[in-house]
TORDOTI-838394 format. One record per residue: residue number from 1; chain; x, y, z of N, C-alpha, C, O in turn. Coordinates in steps of 0.1 Angstrom, whole numbers, plus 2048, in hexadecimal, padded with zeros to 3 digits. Layout:
BEGIN
{seq NUM, mol A, n.x X, n.y Y, n.z Z, ca.x X, ca.y Y, ca.z Z, c.x X, c.y Y, c.z Z, o.x X, o.y Y, o.z Z}
...
//
This chain:
BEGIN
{seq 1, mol A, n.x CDC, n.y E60, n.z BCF, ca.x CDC, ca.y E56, ca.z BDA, c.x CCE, c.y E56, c.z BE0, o.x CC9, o.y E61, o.z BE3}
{seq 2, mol A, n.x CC7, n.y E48, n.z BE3, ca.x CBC, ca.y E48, ca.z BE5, c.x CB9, c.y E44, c.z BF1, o.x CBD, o.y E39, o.z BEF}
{seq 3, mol A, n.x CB5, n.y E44, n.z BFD, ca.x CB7, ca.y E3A, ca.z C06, c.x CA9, c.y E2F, c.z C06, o.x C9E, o.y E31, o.z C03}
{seq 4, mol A, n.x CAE, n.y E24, n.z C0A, ca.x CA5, ca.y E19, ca.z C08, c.x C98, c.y E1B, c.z C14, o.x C8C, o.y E1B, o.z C14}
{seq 5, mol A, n.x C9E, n.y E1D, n.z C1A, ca.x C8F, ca.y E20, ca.z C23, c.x C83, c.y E28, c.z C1E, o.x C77, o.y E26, o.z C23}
{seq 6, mol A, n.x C87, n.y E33, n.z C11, ca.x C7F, ca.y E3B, ca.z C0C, c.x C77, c.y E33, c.z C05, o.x C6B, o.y E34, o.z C06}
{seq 7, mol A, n.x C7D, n.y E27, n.z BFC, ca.x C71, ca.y E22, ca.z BF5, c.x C6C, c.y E14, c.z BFC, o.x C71, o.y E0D, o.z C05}
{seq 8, mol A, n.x C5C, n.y E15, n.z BF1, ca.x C58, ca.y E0B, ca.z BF4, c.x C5D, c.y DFE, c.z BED, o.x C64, o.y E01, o.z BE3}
{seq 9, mol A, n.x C5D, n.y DF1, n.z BEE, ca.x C5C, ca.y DE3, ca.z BE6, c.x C5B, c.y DE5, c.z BD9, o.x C61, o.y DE0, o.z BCF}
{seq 10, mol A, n.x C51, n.y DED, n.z BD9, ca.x C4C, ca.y DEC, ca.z BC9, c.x C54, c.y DF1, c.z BC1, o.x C5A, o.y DEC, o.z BB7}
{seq 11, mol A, n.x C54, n.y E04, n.z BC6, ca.x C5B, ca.y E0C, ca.z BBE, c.x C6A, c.y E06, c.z BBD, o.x C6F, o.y E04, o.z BB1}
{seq 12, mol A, n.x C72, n.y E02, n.z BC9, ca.x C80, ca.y DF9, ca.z BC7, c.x C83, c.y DEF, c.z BB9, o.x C8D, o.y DF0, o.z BB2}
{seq 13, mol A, n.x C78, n.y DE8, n.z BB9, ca.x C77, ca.y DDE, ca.z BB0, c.x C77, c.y DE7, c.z BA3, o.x C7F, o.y DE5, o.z B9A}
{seq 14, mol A, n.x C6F, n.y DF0, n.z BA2, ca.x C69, ca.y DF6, ca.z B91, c.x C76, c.y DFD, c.z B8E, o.x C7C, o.y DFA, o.z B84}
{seq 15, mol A, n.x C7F, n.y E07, n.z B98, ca.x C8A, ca.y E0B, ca.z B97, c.x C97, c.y E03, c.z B90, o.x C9C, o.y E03, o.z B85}
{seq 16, mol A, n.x C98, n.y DF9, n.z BA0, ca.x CA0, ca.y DEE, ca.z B95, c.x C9A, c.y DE8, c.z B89, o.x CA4, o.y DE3, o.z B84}
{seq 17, mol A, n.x C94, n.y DE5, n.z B84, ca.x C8B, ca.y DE4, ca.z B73, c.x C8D, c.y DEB, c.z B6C, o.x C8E, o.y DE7, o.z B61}
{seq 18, mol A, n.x C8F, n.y DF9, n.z B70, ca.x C8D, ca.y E01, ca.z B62, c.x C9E, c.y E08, c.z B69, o.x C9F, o.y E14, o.z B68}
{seq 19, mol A, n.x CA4, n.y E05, n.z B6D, ca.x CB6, ca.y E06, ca.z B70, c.x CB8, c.y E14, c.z B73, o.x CC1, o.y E1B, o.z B6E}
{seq 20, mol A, n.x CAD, n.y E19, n.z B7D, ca.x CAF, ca.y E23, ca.z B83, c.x CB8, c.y E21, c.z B90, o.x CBE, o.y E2C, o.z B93}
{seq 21, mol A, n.x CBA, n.y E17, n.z B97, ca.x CC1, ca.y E13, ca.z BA2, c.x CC9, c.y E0A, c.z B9C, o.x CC4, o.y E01, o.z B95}
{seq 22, mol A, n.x CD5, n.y E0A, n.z B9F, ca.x CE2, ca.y DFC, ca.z B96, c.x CEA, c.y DFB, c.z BA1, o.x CF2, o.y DF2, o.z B9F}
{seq 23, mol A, n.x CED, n.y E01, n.z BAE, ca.x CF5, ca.y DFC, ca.z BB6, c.x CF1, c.y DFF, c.z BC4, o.x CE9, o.y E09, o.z BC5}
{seq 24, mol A, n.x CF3, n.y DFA, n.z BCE, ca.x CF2, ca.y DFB, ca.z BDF, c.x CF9, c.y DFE, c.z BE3, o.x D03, o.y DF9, o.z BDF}
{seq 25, mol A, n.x CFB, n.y E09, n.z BEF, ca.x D06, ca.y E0A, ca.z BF8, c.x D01, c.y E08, c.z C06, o.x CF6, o.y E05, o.z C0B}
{seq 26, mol A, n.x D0C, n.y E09, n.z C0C, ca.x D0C, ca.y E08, ca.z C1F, c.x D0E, c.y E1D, c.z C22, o.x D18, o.y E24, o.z C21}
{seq 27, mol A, n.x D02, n.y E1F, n.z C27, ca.x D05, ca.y E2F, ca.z C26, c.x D0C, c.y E32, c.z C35, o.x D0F, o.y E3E, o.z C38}
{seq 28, mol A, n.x D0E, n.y E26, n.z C3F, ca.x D14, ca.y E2A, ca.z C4A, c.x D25, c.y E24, c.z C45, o.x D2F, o.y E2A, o.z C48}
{seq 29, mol A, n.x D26, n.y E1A, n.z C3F, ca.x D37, ca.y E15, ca.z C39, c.x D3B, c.y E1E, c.z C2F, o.x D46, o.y E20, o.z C2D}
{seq 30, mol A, n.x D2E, n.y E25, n.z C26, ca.x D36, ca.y E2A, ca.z C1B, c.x D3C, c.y E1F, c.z C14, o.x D47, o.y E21, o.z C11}
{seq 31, mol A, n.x D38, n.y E14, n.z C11, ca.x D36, ca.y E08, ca.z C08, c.x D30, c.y E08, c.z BFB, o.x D24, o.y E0C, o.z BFD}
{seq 32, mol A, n.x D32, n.y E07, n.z BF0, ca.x D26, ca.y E02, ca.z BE8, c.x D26, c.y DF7, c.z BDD, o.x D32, o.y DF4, o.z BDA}
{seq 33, mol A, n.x D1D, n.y DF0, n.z BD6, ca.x D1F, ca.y DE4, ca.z BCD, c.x D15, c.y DDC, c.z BC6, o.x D09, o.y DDE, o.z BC5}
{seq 34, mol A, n.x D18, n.y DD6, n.z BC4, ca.x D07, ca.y DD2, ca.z BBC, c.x CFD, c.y DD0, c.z BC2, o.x D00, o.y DCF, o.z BCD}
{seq 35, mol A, n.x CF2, n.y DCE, n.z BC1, ca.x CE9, ca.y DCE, ca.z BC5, c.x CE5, c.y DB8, c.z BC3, o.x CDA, o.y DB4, o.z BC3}
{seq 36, mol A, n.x CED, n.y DB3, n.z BC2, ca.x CED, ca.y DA3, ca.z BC0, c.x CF3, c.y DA4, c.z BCE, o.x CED, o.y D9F, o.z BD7}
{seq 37, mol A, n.x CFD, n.y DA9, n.z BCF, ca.x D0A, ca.y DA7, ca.z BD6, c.x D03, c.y DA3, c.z BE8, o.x CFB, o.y DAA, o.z BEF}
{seq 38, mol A, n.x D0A, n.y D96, n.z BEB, ca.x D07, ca.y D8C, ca.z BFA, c.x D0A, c.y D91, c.z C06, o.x D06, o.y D8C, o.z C11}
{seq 39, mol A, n.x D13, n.y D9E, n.z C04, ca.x D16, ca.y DA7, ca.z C0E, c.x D0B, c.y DB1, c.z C0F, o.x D04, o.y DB1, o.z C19}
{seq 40, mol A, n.x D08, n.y DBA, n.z C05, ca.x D00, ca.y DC2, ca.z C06, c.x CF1, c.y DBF, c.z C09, o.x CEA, o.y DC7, o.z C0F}
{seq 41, mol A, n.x CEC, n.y DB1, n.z C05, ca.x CE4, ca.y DAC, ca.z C0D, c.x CDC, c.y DAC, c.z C18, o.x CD0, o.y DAD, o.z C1A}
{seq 42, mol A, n.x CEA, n.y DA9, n.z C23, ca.x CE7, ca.y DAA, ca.z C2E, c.x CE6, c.y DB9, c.z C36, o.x CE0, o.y DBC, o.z C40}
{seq 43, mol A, n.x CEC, n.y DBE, n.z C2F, ca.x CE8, ca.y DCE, ca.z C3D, c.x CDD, c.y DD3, c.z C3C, o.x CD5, o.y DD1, o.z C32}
{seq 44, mol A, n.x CDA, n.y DDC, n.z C46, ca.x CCD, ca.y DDC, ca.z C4C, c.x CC9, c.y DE5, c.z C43, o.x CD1, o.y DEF, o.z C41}
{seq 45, mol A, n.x CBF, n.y DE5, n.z C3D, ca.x CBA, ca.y DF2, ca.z C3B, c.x CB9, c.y DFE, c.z C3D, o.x CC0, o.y E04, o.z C35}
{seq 46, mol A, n.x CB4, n.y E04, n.z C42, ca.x CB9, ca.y E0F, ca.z C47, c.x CC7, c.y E16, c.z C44, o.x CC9, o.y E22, o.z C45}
{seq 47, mol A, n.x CD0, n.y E0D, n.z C42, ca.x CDF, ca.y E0F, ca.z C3C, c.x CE0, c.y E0D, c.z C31, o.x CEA, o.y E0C, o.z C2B}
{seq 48, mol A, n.x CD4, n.y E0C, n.z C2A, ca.x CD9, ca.y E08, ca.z C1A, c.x CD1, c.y E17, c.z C10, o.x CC6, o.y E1C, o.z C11}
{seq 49, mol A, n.x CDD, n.y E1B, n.z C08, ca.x CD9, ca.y E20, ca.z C02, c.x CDD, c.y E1D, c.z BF6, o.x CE4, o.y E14, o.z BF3}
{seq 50, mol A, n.x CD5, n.y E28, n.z BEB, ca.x CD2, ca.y E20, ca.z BDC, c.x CDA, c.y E29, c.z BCF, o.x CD7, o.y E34, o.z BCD}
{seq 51, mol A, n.x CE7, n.y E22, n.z BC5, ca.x CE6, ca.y E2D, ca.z BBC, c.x CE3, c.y E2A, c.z BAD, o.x CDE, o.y E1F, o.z BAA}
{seq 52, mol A, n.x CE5, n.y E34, n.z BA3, ca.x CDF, ca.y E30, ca.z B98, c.x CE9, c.y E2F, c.z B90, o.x CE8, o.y E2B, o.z B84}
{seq 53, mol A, n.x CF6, n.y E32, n.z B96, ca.x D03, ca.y E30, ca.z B8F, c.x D12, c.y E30, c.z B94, o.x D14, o.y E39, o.z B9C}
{seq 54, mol A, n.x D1D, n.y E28, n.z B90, ca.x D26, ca.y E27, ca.z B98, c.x D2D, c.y E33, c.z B9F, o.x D33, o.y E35, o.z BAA}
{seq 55, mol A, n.x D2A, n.y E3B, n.z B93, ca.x D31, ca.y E4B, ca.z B92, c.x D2B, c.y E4F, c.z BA1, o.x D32, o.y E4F, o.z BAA}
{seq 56, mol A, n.x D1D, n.y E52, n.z BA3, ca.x D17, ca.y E55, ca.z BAC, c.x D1A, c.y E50, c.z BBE, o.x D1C, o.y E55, o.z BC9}
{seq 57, mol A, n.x D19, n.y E4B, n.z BBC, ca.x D22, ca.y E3F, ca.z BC5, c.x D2F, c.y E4B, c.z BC8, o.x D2F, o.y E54, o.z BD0}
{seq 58, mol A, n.x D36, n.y E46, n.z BC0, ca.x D46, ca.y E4F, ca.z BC4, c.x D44, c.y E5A, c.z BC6, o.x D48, o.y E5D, o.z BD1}
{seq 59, mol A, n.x D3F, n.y E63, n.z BC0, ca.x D3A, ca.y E70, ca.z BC3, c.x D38, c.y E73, c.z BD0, o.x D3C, o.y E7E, o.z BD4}
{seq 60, mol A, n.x D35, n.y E6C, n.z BD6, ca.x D2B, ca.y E68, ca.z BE2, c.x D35, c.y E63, c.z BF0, o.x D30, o.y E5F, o.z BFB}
{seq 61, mol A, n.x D3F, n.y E66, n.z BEE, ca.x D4B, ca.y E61, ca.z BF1, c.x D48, c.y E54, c.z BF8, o.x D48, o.y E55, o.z C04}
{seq 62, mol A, n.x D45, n.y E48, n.z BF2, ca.x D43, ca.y E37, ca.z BEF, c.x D51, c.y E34, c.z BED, o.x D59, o.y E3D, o.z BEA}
{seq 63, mol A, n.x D52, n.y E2A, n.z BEE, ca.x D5F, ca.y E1D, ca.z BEC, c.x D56, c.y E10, c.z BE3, o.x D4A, o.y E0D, o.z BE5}
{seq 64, mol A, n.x D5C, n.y E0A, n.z BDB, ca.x D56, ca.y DFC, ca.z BD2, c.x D57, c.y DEF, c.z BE3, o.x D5F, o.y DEE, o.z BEC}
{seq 65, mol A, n.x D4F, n.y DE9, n.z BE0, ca.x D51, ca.y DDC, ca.z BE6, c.x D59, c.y DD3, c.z BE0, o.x D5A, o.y DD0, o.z BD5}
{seq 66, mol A, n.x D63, n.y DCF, n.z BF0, ca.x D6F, ca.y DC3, ca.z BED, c.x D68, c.y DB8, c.z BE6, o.x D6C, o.y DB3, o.z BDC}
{seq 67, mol A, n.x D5A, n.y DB5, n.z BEC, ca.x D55, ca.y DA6, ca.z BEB, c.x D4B, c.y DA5, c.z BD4, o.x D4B, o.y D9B, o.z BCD}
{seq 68, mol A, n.x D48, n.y DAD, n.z BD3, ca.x D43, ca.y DAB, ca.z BCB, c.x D47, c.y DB7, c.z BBC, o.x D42, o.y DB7, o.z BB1}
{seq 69, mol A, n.x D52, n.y DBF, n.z BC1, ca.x D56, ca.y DC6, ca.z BB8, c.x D64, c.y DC6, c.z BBD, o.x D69, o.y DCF, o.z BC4}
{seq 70, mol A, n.x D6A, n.y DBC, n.z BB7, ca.x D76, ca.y DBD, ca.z BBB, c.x D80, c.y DC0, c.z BB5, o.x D8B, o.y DBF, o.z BBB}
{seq 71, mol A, n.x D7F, n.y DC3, n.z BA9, ca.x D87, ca.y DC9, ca.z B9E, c.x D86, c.y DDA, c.z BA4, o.x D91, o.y DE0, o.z BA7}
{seq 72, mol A, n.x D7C, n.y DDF, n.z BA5, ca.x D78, ca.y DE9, ca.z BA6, c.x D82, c.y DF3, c.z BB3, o.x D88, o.y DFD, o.z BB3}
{seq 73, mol A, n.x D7D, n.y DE7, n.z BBC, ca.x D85, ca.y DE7, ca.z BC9, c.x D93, c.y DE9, c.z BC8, o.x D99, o.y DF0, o.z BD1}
{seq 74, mol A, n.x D99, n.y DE4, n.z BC0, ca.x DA4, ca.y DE3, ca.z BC2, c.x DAB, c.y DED, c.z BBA, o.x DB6, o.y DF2, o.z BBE}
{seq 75, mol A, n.x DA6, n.y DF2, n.z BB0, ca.x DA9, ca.y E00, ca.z BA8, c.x DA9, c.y E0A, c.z BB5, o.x DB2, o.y E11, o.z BB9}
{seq 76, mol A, n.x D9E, n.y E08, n.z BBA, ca.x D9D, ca.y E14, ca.z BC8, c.x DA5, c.y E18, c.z BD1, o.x DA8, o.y E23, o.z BD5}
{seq 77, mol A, n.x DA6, n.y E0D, n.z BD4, ca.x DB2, ca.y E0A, ca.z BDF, c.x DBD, c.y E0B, c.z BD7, o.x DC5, o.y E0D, o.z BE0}
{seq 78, mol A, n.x DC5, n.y E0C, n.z BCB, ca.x DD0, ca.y E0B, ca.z BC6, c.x DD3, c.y E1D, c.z BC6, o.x DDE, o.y E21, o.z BC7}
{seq 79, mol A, n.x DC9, n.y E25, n.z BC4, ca.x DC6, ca.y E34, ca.z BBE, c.x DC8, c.y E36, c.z BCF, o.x DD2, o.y E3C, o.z BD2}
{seq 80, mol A, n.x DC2, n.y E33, n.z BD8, ca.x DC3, ca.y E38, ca.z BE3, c.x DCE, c.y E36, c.z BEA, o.x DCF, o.y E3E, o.z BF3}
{seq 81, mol A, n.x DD6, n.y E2E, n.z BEA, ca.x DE5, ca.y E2F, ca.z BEC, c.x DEE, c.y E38, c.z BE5, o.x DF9, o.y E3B, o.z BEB}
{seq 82, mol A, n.x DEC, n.y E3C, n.z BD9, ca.x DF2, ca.y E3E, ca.z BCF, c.x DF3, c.y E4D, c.z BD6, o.x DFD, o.y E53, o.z BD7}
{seq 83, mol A, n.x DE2, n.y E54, n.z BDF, ca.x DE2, ca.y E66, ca.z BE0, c.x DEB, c.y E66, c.z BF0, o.x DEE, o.y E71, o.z BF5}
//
C-alpha cells in the first residue's frame, strides 16, 4: 500500500506503466478500484492510496467498489452476510 502523496507525477505514471500500481483505494472509506474508475477520481488526495494488487487491497482490510467493480462488490457483500 502506497500512499499517493508519497509520489511524485512522474514516478505515478512510470508505476502505472510498468503495473506496479493496478488499483486505488479511499484509505479513510477503506474503498478500493480501478484506477479509471469516476469515483475514485474525485477524492482528495491525501485519501488516496495505491495497490499493486487486488489481493493486497483485501489484505488491507479494503472493500471492492459498488461503482466500478461491481461484480466484485457484490461477491463481498454476499461472503459478508454469509459470516
Amino acid at each position: 500500500m502506497i500512499p499517493h502523496a508519497q509520489l511524485s507525477d512522474t514516478e505515478l505514471r512510470s508505476k502505472i506503466r510498468r503495473q506496479q500500481i493496478c488499483f486505488g483505494g479511499n484509505k479513510r472509506l477503506k474503498i478500493y478500484g480501478l484506477l479509471s474508475c469516476t469515483s475514485g477520481k474525485r477524492m482528495k488526495q491525501e485519501n488516496r492510496v495505491l495497490f499493486i494488487s487486488e489481493k493486497e487491497a483485501l489484505e488491507n482490510g479494503y472493500r471492492p467498489c459498488g461503482h466500478c467493480m461491481s461484480a466484485q462488490y457484490k461477491s463481498w457483500k454476499d461472503y459478508k452476510k454469509a459470516i
